[in-house]
C-alpha distance (Angstrom), angle and dihedral (degrees) to the residues before:
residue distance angle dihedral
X1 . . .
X2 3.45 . .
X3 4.28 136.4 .
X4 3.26 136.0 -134.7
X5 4.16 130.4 167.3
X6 3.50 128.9 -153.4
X7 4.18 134.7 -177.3
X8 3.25 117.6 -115.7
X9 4.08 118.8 -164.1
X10 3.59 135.9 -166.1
X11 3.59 131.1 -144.5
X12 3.80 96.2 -92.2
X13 3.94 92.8 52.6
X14 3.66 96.4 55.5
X15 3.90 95.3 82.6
X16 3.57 128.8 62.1
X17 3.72 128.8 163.4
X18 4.34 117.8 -100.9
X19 3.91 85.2 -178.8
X20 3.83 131.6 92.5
X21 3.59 132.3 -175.0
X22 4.08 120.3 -130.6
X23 3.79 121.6 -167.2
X24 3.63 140.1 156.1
X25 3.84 94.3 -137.5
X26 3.73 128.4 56.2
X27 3.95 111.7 -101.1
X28 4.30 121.0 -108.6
X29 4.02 102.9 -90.7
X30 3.42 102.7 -112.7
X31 4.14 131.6 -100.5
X32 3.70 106.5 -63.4
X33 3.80 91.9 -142.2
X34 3.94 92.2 59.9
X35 3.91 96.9 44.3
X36 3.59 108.4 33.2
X37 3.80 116.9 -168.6
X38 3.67 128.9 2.6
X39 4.04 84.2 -117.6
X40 3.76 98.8 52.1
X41 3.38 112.9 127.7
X42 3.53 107.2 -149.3
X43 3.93 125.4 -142.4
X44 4.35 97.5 -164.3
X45 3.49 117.3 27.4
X46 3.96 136.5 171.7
X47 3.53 95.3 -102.1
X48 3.83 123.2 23.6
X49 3.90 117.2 -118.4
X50 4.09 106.7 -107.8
X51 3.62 147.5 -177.7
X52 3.70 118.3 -91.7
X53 3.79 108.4 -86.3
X54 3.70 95.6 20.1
X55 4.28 125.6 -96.0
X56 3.65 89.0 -33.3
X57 3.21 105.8 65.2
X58 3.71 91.3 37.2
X59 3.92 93.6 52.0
X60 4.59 78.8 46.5
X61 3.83 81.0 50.9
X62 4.22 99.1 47.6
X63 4.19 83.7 40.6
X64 3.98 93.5 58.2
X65 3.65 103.0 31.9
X66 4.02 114.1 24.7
X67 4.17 117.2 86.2
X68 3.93 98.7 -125.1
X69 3.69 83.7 -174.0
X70 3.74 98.6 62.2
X71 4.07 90.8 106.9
X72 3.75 91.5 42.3
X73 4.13 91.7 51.4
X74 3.77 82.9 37.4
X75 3.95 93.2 57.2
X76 4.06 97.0 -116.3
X77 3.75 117.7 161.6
X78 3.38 127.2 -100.2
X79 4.47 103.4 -75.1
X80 3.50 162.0 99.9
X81 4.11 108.6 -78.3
X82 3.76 119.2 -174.1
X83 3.71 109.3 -171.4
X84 4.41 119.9 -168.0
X85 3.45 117.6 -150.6
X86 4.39 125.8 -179.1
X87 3.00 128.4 -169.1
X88 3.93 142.2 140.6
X89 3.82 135.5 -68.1
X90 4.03 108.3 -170.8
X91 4.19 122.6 -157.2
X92 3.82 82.5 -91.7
X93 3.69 97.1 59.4
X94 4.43 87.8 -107.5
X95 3.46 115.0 137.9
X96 3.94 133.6 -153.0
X97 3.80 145.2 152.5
X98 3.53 94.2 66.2
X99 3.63 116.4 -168.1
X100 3.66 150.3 169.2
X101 3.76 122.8 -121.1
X102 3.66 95.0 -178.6
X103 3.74 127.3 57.9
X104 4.18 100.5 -160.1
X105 3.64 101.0 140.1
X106 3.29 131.5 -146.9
X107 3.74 95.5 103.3
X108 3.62 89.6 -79.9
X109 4.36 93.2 124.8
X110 3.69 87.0 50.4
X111 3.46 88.2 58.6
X112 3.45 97.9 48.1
X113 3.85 90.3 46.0
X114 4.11 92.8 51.3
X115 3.96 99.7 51.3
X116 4.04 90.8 46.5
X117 3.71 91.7 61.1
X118 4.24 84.7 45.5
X119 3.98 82.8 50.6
X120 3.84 97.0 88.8
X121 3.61 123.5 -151.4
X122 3.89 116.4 -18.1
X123 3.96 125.3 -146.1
X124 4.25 104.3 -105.4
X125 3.62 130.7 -119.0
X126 3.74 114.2 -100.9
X127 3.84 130.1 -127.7
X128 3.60 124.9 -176.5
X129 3.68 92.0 -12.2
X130 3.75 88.2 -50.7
X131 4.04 141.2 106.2
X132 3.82 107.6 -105.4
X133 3.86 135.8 178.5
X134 3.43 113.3 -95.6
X135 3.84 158.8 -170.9
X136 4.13 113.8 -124.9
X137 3.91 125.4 -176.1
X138 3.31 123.1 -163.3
X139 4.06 127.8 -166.3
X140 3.73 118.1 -160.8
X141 3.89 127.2 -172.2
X142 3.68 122.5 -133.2
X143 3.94 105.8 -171.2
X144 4.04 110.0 -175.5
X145 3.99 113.8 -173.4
X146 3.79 122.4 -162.4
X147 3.94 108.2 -144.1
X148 3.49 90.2 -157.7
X149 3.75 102.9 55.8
X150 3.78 126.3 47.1
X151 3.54 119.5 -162.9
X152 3.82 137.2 -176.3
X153 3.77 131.3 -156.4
X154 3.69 124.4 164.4
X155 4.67 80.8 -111.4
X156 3.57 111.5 30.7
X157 3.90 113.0 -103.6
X158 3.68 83.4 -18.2
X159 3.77 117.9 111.1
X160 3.64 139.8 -177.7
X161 4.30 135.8 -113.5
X162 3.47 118.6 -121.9
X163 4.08 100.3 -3.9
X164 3.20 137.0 92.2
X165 3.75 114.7 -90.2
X166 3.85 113.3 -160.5
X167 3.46 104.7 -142.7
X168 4.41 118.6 -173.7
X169 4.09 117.6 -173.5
X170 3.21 145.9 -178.7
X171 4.22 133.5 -162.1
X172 3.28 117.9 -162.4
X173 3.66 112.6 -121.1
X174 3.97 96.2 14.3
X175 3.31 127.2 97.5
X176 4.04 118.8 -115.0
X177 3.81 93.8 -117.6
X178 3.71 92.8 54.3
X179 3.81 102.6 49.7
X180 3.97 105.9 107.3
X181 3.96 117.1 -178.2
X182 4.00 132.0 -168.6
X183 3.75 130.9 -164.7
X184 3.35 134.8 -142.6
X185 3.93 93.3 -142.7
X186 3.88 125.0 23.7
X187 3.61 130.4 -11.2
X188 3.78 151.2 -50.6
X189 3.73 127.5 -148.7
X190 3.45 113.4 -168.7
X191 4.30 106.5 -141.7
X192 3.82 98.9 174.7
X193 3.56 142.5 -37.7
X194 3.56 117.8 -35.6
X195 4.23 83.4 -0.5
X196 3.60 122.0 104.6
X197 3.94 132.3 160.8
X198 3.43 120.6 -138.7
X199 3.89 132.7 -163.3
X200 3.75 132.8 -178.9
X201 3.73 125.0 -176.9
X202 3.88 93.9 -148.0
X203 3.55 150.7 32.1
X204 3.96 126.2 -105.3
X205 3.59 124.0 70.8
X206 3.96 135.8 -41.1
X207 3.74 123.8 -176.0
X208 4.37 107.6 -143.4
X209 4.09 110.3 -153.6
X210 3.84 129.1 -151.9
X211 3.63 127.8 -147.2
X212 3.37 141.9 174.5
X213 3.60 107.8 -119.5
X214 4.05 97.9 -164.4
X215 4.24 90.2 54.0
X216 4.02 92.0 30.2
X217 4.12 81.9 -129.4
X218 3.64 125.5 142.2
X219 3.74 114.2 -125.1
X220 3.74 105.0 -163.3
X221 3.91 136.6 -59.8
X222 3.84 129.0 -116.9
X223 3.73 120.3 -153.7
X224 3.94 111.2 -142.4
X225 4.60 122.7 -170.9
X226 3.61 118.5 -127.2
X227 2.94 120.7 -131.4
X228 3.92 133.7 175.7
């Protein structure tokens, strides 16, 4: 198996600020009713707190520093992970309260968790023209790729509640006719050889083994999201 990881980024996190203000004289502070204390910590916010240099540098950052192969050494299935992470950006650009959203396993939040506090200090979320305290989330993308089994859905690793999901794979080494797969969730109708249709009633995550039927040996597992 092999790792890779990936950054994925919402609407919100797609627009940061290139722009700063001089002046000789210290801005107004701003309305009292629209700021609240100076220890607020603030959960939406003008401009989104962000790594220095924008999502480039921070992808450059997770690329040179973050173990992609944490769920491969950690004996994950085969899959598309996205961990969430919060934590705190202060005025200062400090951050703190660090803490996983997501419980996938596989050592993949600990991870997460360990290169934030090797991040250094972050640029803080404005209010009102000013630096304020505030909450950050932060997905990150484990993708973990079994070189032994190939596997297409019409999403990658991504299927579908209540429909049927054509599924088409291939093991290397075994023949079509004697691939056999289980589910942890739903069902799986085989339709030919290599085909299968699968259905699961809800959303979540369901784990999809392979065997080889001839040598009653499981080949490896993939790990697909739900969605509806």
């Amino acid at each position: 198996m092999k790792g890779f990881i990936s950054v994925l980024l919402s609407a919100l996190l797609l627009f940061f600020s290139s722009k700063t203000a001089f002046s000789q004289t210290p801005p107004p502070p701003p309305p009292a009713d629209t700021t609240g204390s100076l220890d607020k910590i603030f959960d939406r916010v003008e401009v989104e707190a962000s790594y220095p240099g924008g999502v480039n540098e921070w992808i450059k950052f997770l690329q040179k520093n973050l173990n992609a192969e944490t769920p491969v050494n950690n004996n994950a299935p085969a899959g598309k992970f996205t961990v969430l992470v919060q934590f705190i950006v202060d005025k200062d650009g400090s951050i703190s309260e660090i803490k996983p959203l997501t419980s996938l396993g596989y050592g993949m939040e600990q991870e997460v968790v360990r290169i934030l506090k090797q991040s250094g200090k972050w640029t803080p979320a404005i209010q009102n023209g000013r630096p304020v305290k505030a909450y950050r989330k932060q997905p990150v993308t484990f993708q973990v790729e079994d070189e032994e089994i190939d596997i297409i859905t019409k999403t990658p690793f991504v299927l579908y509640a209540n429909t049927d999901n054509p599924l088409t794979i291939n093991v290397y080494k075994v023949k079509p006719e004697d691939v056999l797969l289980t589910i942890t969730q739903g069902t799986i109708t085989r339709t030919g050889d290599g085909r299968f249709v699968v259905k699961v009633n809800k959303p979540g995550r369901v784990i999809i083994r392979v065997y080889n039927s001839k040598k009653d040996k499981e080949v490896g597992a993939v790990s697909f999201e739900v969605r509806e």
